[in-house]
C-alpha positions as CSV (number, residue, x, y, z in Angstrom):
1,X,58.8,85.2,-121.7
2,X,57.7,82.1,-123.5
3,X,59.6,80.5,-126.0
4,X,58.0,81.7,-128.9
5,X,59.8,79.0,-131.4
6,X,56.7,76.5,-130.4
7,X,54.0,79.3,-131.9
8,X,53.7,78.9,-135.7
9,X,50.4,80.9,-137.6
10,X,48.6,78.6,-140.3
11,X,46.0,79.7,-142.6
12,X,42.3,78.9,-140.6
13,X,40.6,75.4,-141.5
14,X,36.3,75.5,-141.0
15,X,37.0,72.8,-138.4
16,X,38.8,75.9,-135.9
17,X,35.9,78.5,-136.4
18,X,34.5,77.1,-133.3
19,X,37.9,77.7,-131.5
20,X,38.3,81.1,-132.9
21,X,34.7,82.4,-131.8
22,X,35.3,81.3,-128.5
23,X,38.7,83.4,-128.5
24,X,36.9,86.0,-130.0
25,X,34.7,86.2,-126.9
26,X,37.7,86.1,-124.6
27,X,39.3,89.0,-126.3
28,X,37.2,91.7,-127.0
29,X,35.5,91.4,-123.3
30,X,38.5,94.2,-122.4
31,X,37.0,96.3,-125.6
32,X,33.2,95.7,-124.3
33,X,34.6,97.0,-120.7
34,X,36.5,99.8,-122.2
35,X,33.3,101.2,-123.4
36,X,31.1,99.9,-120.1
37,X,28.5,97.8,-122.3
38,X,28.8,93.8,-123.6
39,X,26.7,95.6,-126.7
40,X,29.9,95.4,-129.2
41,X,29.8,93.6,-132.6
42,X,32.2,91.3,-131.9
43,X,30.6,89.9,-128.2
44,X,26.9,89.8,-130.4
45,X,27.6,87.6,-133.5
46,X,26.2,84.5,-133.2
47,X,28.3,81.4,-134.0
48,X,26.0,81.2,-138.0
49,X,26.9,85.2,-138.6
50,X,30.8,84.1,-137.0
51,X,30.9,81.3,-139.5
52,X,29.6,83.2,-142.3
53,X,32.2,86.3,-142.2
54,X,35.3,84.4,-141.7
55,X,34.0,81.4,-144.7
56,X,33.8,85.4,-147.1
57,X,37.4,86.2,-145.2
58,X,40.9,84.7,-145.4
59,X,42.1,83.8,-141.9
60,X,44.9,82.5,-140.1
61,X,45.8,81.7,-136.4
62,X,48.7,81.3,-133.9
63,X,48.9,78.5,-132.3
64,X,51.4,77.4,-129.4
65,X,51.4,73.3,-128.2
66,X,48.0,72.8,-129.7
67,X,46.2,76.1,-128.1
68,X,44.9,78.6,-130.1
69,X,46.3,82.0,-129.2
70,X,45.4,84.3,-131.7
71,X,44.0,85.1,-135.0
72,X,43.1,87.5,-138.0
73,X,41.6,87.7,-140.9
74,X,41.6,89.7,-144.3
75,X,38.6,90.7,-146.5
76,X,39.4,91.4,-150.0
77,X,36.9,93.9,-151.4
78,X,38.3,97.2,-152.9
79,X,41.2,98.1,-150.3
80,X,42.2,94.9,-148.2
81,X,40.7,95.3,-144.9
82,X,41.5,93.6,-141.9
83,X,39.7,91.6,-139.4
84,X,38.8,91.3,-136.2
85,X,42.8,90.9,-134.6
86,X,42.6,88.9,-131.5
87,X,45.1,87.6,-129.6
88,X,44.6,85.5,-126.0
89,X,44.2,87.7,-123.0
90,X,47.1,86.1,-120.7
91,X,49.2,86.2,-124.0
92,X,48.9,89.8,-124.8
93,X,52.4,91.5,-125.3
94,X,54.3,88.9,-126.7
95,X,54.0,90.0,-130.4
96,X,51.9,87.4,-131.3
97,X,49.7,90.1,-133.2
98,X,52.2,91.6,-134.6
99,X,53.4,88.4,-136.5
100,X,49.5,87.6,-137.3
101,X,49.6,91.2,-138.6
102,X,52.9,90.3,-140.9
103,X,51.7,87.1,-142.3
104,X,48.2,89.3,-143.5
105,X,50.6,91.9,-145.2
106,X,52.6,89.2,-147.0
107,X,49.9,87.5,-148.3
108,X,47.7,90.8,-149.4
109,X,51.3,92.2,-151.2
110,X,51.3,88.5,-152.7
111,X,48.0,88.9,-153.9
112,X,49.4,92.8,-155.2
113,X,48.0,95.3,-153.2
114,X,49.9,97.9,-152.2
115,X,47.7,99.4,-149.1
116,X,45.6,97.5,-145.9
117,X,43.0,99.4,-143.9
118,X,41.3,98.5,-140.4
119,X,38.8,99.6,-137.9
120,X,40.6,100.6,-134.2
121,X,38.2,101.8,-131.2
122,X,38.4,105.4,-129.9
123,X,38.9,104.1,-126.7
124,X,41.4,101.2,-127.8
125,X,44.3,104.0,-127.0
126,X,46.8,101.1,-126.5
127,X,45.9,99.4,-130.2
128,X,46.3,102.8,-131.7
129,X,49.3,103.2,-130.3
130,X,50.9,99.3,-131.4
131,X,49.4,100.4,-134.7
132,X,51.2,103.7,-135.1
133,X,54.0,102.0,-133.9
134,X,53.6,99.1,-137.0
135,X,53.5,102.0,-139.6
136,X,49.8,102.6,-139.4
137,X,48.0,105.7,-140.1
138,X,44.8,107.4,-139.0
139,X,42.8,108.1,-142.0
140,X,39.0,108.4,-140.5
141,X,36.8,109.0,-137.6
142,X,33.4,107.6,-137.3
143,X,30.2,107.0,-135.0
144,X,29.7,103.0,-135.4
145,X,26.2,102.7,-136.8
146,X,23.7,101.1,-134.5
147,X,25.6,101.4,-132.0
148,X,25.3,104.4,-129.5
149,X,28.7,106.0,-128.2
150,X,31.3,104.0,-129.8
151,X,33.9,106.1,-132.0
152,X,35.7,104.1,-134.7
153,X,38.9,105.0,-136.2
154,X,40.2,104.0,-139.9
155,X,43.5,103.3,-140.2
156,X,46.0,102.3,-143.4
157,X,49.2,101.1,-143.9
158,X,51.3,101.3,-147.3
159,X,52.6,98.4,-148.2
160,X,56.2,97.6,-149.4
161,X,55.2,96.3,-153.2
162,X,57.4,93.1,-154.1
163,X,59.1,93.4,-157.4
């Protein structure tokens, strides 16, 4: 196990957008093979479409000795939603999501939400589970529009409200 006192998370600057759509790439290639096509949303965005969601988004990334490991973001609008969770293939299992995952909840019960929601594959079985786990809820199933044979999920989590 890796030291995980050298990984902090920091709020996403313009200048890492590159960085983060090339770990986007690496990371969702296991979603693109669980469904046995590279035609998922987040393999097709083009860098201008990457760039515009996360400048409408709040993000932040892990980092550990100057490599970008994973990342997240949060869309205000209505419920908070998040984003596109993606942590670094080979550094899968060391709760590096789960801390991105914490830092989103502070901030969205900072900003006084009580509630998040997300988007979680059908076939994603081992998300669904890590999201259960984290308090998560299945609130929704849907076809993803445009895009032929992949189930979505909707999932929320209450929040713990600061007083």
């Amino acid at each position: 196990m890796r030291d995980m006192n050298t990984m902090k998370i920091r709020v996403a600057e313009p200048a890492d957008y590159g960085e983060i759509y090339t770990l986007q790439r690496a990371a969702f290639v296991d979603e693109a093979r669980l469904y046995g096509t590279p035609d998922v949303p987040s393999l097709n965005d083009t860098i201008e479409e990457f760039r515009d969601r996360l400048s409408t988004c709040y993000s932040w990334v892990a980092t550990d000795d100057n490599r970008m490991v994973g990342a997240v973001s949060l869309r205000f609008s209505g419920v908070p939603e998040v984003e596109r969770l993606m942590v670094a293939p080979d550094r899968r299992g060391e709760g590096i999501g789960s801390q991105l995952l914490n830092v989103l909840e502070l901030a969205a019960i900072q900003a006084g939400h009580e509630t998040l929601q997300l988007i979680v594959g059908d076939l994603a079985v081992d998300n669904q589970l890590i999201y259960e786990h984290l308090g998560w809820q299945r609130t929704s199933t849907f076809d993803l529009a445009g895009f032929e044979g992949i189930v979505l999920h909707s999932m929320t989590k209450k929040l713990a409200v600061l007083k």
